[in-house]
N, C-alpha and C positions, 0 to 999 in steps of 0.2 A: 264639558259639564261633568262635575264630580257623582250627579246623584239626580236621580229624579223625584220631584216632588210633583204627590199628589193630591188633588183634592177630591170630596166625596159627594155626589149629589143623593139626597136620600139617607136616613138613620132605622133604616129598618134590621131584619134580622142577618140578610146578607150583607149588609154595609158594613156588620161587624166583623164580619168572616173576610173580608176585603184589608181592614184597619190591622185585624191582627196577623195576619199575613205580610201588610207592607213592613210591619211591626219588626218581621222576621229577616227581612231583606236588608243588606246592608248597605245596597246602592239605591232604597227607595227610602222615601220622606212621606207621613201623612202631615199635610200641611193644614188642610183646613174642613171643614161640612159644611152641607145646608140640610135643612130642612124647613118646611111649611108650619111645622108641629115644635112650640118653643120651649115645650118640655124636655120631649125629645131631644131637640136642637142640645140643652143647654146639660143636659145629661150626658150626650155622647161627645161630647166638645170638652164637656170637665175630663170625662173619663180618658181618654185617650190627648189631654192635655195640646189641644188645636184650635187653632181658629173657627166661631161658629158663626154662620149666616143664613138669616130667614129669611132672606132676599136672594136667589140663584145669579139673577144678574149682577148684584155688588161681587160675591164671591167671586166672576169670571173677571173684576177688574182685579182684583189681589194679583199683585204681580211675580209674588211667588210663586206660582204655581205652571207645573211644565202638563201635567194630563190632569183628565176629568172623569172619574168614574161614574157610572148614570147606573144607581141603585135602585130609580124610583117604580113607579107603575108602571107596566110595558107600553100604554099606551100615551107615555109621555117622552120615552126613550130617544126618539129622533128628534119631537124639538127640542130639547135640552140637549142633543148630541148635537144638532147645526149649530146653536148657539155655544157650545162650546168650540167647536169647530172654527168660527165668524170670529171667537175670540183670537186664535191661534194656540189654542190647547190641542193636544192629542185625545182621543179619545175611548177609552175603553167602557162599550154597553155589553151591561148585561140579559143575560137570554130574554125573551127572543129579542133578534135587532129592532122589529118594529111591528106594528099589527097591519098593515100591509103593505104592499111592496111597493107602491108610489112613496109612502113615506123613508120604506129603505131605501128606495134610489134617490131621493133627495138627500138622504143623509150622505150616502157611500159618494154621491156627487160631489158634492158639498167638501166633504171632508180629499176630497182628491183635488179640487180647485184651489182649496187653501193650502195643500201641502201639509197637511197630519195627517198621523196614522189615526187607523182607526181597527179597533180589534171587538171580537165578541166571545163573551166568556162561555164557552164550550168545554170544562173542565176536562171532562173525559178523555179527549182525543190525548191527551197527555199522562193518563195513564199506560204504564209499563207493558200489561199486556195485551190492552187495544194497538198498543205502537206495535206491539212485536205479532198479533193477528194481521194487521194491515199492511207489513212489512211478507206475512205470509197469502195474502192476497197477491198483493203486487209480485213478488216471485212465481205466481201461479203455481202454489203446494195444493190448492184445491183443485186443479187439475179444472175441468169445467164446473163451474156455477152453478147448481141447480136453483136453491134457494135460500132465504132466511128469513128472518125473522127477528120482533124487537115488541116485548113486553113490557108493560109497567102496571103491575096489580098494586096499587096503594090505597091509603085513605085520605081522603083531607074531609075532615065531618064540619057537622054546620058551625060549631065553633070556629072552624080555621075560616071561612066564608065568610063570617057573619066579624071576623076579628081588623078587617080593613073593608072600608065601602066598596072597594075598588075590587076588589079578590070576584071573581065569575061575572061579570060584565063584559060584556063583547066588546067593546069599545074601550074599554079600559087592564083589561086583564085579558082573557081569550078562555077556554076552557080546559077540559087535560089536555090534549092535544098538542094545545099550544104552550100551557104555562109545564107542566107537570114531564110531558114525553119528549118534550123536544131538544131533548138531551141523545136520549138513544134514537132520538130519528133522525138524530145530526150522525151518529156513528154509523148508523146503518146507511145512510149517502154517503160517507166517507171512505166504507167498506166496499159497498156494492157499485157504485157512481151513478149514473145519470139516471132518473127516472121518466118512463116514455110515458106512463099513463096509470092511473091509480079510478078504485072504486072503492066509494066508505058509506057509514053508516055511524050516524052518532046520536049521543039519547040524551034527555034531561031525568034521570031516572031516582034519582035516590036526596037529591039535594035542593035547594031552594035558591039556584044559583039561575043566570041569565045562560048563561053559555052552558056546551055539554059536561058532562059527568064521566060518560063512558060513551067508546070507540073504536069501534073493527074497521080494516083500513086494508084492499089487495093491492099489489103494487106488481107493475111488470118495469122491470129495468130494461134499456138500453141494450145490455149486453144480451139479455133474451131470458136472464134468473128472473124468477117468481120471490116476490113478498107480502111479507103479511106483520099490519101492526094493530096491536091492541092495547086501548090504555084506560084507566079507570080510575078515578079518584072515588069508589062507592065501596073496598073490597073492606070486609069485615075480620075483624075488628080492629086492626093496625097493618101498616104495609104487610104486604105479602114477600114481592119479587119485584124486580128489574132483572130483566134479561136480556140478553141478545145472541144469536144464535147463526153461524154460516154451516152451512152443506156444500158438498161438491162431490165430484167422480172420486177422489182421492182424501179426503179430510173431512172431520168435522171438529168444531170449537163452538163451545155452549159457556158463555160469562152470565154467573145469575149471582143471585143473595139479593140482599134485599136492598141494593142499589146499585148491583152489578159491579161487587166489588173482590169476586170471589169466582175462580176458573174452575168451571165444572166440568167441560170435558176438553181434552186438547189431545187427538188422536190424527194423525198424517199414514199412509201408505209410506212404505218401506221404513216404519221405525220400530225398532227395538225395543226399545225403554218407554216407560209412560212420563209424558211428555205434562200432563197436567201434576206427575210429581213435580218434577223439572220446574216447572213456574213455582209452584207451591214453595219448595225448597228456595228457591230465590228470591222468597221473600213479596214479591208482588201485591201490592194494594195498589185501591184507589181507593181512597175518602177525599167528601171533597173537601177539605180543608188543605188537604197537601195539594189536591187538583187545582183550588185556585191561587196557590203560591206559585204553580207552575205557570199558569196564567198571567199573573205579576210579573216574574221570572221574562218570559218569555217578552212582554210588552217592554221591561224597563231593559234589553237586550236591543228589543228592534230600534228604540228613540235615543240610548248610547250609542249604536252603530250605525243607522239609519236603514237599520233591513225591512223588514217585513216582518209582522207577526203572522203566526200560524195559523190564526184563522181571522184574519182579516172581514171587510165589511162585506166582500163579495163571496165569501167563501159562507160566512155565517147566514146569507141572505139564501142559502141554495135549504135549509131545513125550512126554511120558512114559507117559501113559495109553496115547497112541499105539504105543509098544514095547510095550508090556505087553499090548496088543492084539495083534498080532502076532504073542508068545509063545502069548497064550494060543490063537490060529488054527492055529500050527505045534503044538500039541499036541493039537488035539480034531481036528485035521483038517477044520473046521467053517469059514467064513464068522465072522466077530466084528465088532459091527452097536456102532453108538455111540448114546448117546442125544443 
């Protein structure tokens, strides 16, 4: 295969951040869209000079096409992922993989019975100095674990709610938690590992949405570290912060700005130099437009060579459970224990 061509499920505002990306790549192809919305459809089909389809299942018969990116509402993500899947597409969903986890195990099944991959875009773990934190995790520079932590102070006000049906609906979207945090509480499982048992609390406070607004979340790990997540789509009057933050006997590292794309502190026992210049100087971002090039990157690597992507269905399905843990704490008022 010289090149992978893609197609796009969904014309929303990430399907474009997808399109110009593949745009970038010189082993990828945007082959074709759909969308439900013929405006839409026929505006991003002009624009990026592709095949357009208001019918999801015609476009899975084009035979062009090697993967399926699933742009649409989260709570549509797994059926359009089996069904791409059933086709013999690969497939790449975007966050979260599904709004619960019967449906991610269907999907992750699903897609392992047919033989494609299946990846979920988790931008982050692909930046430079998340790789190079997690690389000091696993070397144990933290020496013991005490704790951490994963912020997300934002805004999404009633216009962004009110701009798709679909946007704060339980069943169709999820709330911060799920649509807005679960970025950095994918890094914070990636960082810390397994989670034994969590206590939350979530509010409907500032917005006229179905699902929560804002989120305080305890988390005891595995390993016996303490966490704490908090996340809010209500903070005034434009994003604040994304942060994430690890502690230990030996080290601390604090990634914040306002989409946690800026290293605020990177300080290890027995070092000399300041370590947070050291990144600085090196240039180190994440935006996510480069984050989902590496994404692409990484997906049209696994289906040339037949490997595995980096965060695969089962790997993507571990933040998830995690929210859904969460919800289900902030509603029995209960403790919620993992196995």
């Amino acid at each position: 295969m010289a090149g992978v061509r893609f197609g796009i499920a969904g014309c929303g505002r990430i399907a474009r951040v997808h399109a110009d990306e593949i745009l970038a790549l010189p082993q990828a192809e945007l082959v074709a869209v759909n969308d439900i919305d013929p405006y839409a459809l026929r505006d991003f089909a002009a624009y990026y000079n592709v095949k357009g389809y208001c019918d999801y299942e015609e476009m899975l018969e084009d035979q062009d096409l090697d993967v399926i990116i699933i742009c649409t509402p989260s709570g549509l993500h797994a059926k359009m992922g089996v069904m791409a899947a059933c086709s013999g597409r690969h497939v790449l969903v975007e966050k979260p993989l599904a709004l619960t986890l019967a449906d991610a195990d269907m999907l992750v099944n699903t897609c392992e019975k047919a033989g494609v991959i299946l990846a979920v875009v988790m931008q982050k773990r692909f930046c430079r100095f998340f790789q190079m934190l997690k690389s000091a995790v696993d070397k144990g520079s933290f020496g013991i674990l005490s704790h951490a932590g994963a912020t997300v102070r934002w805004n999404r006000d009633e216009a962004y709610y009110a701009s798709n049906s679909w946007r704060g609906k339980k069943a169709e979207d999820g709330g911060v938690m799920m649509n807005q945090a679960i970025h950095i509480v994918d890094i914070l499982l990636w960082l810390m590992g397994g989670v034994e048992s969590v206590f939350a609390y979530t509010a409907t406070r500032c917005r006229s949405i179905e699902a929560e607004d804002v989120g305080v979340a305890v988390l005891k790990f595995r390993s016996g570290a303490l966490g704490v997540i908090e996340a809010a789509s209500t903070v005034y009057p434009r994003n604040l912060e994304q942060t994430v933050a690890v502690f230990g006997e030996k080290g601390t590292v604090v990634v914040g700005g306002e989409k946690a794309e800026r290293v605020m502190t990177w300080r290890f026992s027995g070092t000399e130099e300041d370590d947070r210049a050291v990144c600085l100087e090196e240039g180190m971002s994440c935006s996510g437009k480069s984050g989902h090039r590496a994404v692409l990157r990484d997906m049209v690597k696994a289906i040339l060579t037949g490997g595995q992507p980096a965060v695969d269905g089962r790997e993507g399905r571990k933040a998830l459970e995690t929210v859904l843990g969460i919800y289900r704490s902030a509603e029995t008022g209960m403790p919620v224990s993992f196995r």
